[in-house]
N, C-alpha and C positions, 0 to 999 in steps of 0.2 A: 185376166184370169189365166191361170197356170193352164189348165187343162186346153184352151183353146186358143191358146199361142202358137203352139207346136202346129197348127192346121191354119194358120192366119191368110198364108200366101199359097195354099196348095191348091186352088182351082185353079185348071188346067186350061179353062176358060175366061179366066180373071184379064183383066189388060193393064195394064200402067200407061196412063194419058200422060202424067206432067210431073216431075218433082223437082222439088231445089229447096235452095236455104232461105228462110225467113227469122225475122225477128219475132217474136211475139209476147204481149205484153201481159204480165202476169201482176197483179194487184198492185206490189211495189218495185219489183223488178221485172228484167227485160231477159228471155229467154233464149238461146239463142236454136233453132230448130233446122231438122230437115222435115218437108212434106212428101209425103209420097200421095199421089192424086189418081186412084185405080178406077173405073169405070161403074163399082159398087161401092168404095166406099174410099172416106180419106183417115190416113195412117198420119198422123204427127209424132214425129221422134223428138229426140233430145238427143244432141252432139253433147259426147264427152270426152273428154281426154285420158288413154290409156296411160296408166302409171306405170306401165312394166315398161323395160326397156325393151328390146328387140336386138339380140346380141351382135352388140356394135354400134357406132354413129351412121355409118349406111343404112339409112331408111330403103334406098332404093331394092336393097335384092329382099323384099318382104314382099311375097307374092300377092297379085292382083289378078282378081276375077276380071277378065276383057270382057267382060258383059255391063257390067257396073261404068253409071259417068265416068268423068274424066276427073269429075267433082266429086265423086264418092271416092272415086283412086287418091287422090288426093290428101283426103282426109285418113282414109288407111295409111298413107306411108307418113304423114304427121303425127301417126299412134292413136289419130281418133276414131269412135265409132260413135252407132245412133243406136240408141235405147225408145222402145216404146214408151212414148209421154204416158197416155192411157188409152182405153181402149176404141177402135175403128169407129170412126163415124160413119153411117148407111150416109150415102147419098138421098137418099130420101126425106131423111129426118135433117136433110142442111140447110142452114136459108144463107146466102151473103147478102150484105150488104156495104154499098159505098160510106165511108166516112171520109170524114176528111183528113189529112196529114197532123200528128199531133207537133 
């Protein structure tokens, strides 16, 4: 929802446990994803590749937040970002389970 994007990551209370990149497997094809794993709820993005150029073949002088991985830096100076897949899942409402490797 448009309205409750803008407030997604603003408690000031909220923690980020774990993120990284994963595959995930969408009916016919394979996704390719970042997680973000917050102590309320987990954020699934979507990597996508920025079409703009960045004025020049120097990726490097595109500024990076030193707060962000090493692995989200990364992906910025490749011209990528993460788009929210859909909306937060509560922790509460999550179940994992193990399967096996396809």
């Amino acid at each position: 929802r448009e309205n409750s994007s803008e407030n997604i990551l603003s408690s000031a209370n909220r923690l980020l446990l774990h993120e990284g990149r994963l595959m995930l497997a969408e009916s016919t094809r394979l996704l390719d994803v970042y997680l973000f794993l917050f102590d309320d709820f987990l954020l699934i993005t979507k990597i996508k590749r920025n079409k703009k150029k960045y004025g020049g073949s120097d990726t490097s002088l595109i500024p990076v937040c030193l707060s962000l991985t090493p692995e989200l830096q990364s992906f910025i100076r490749e011209g990528r970002f993460c788009t929210v897949l859909d909306q937060p899942i509560p922790l509460d409402r999550l179940i994992l389970k193990n399967i096996e490797p396809v």
